[in-house]
C-alpha positions as CSV (number, residue, x, y, z in Angstrom):
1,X,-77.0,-184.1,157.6
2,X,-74.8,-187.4,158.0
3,X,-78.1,-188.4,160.5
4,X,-80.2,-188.3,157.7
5,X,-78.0,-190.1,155.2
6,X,-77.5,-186.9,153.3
7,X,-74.4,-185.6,151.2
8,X,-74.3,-181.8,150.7
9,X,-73.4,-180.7,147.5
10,X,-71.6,-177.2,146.9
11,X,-73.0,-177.0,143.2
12,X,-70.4,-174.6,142.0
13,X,-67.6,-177.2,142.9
14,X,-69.2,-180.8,142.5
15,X,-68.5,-182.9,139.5
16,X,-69.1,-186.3,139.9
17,X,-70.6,-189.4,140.9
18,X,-72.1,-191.0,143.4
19,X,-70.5,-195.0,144.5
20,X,-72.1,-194.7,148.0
21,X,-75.6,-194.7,146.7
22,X,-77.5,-197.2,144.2
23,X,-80.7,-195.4,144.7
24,X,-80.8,-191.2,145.5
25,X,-83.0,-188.5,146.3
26,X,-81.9,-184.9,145.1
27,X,-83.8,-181.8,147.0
28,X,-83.1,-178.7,145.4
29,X,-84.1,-175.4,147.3
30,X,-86.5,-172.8,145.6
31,X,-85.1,-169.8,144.2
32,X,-86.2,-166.3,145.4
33,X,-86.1,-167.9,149.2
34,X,-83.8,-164.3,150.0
35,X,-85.0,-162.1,147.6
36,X,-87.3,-161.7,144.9
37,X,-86.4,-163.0,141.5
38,X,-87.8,-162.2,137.8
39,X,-88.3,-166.0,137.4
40,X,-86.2,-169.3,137.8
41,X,-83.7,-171.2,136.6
42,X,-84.3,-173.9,135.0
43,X,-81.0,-176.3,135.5
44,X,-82.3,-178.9,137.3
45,X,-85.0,-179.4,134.4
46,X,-82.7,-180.1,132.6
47,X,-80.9,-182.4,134.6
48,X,-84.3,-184.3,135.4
49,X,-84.6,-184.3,131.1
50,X,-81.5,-186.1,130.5
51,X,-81.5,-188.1,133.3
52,X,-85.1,-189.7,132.6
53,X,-86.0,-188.9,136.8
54,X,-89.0,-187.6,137.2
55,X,-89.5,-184.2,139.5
56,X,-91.6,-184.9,142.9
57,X,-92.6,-180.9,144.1
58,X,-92.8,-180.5,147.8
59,X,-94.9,-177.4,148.8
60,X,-94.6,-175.4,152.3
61,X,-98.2,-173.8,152.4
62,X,-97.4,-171.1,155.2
63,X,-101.3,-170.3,154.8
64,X,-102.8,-173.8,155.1
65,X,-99.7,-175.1,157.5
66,X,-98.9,-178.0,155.7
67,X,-96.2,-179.7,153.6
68,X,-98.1,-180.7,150.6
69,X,-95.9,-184.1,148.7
70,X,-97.0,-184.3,145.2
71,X,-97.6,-184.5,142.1
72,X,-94.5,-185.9,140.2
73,X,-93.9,-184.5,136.9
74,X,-91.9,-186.2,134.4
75,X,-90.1,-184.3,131.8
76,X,-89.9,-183.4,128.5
77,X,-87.4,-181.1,126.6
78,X,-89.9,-178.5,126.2
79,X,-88.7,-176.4,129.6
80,X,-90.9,-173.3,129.1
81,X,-93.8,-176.0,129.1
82,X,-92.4,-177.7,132.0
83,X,-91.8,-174.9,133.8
84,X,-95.1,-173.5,133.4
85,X,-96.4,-176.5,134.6
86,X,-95.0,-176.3,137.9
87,X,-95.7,-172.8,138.5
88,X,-99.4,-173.5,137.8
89,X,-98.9,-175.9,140.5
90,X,-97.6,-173.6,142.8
91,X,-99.9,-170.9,142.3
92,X,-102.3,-172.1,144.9
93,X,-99.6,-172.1,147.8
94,X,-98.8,-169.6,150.1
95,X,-95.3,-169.5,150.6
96,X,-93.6,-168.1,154.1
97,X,-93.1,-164.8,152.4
98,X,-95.7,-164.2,149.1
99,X,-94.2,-161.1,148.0
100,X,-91.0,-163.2,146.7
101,X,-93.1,-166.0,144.7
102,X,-92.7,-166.5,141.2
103,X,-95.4,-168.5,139.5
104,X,-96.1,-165.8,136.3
105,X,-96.7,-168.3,133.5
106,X,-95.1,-167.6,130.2
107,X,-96.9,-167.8,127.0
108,X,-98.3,-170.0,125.6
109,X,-101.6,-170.0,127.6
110,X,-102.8,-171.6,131.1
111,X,-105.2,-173.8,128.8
112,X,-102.5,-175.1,126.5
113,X,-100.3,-176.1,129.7
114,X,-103.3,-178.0,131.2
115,X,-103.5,-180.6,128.4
């Protein structure tokens, strides 16, 4: 990863900052990439909240083969709302393995989320 410019980050052990960098991209992995899951965690929502970053989602669509970049959501402290938002988003990919993909949106409805 040093190729690439990239610093791994154990997340369990990290506290910090980072003087190497003045700007920085953080890439957090999917959850439920092993196994399936009920439905995500929403830490680094909360992280993009306070830190007034906006989240970028990258989709691997195994069906269509192709990296889709885009959109970039910026956040508010409503998480259910944000993270309904992104699993409307992902609803429409097919991931590597389907049968592990959590994009059930919570109440309220798809129609509220949309405005």
């Amino acid at each position: 990863m040093a190729g690439y410019n990239c610093i791994k980050i154990d997340g369990w052990r990290y506290s910090g900052t980072f003087p190497c960098c003045s700007k920085m991209i953080l890439a957090v992995a999917p959850e439920g990439t092993r196994s399936p899951i009920s439905s995500w965690k929403t830490g680094f929502l909360h992280v993009a909240h306070k830190a007034n970053v906006p989240v970028f989602l990258v989709a691997f669509d195994y069906k269509k083969k192709l990296i889709e970049f885009g959109p970039m959501h910026n956040i508010s402290d409503n998480t259910q709302h944000e993270l309904n938002r992104i699993y409307l988003h992902f609803k429409q990919v097919q991931g590597k393995c389907p049968e592990k993909m959590i994009t059930k949106v919570v109440p309220p409805v798809e129609k509220e989320i949309e405005k």
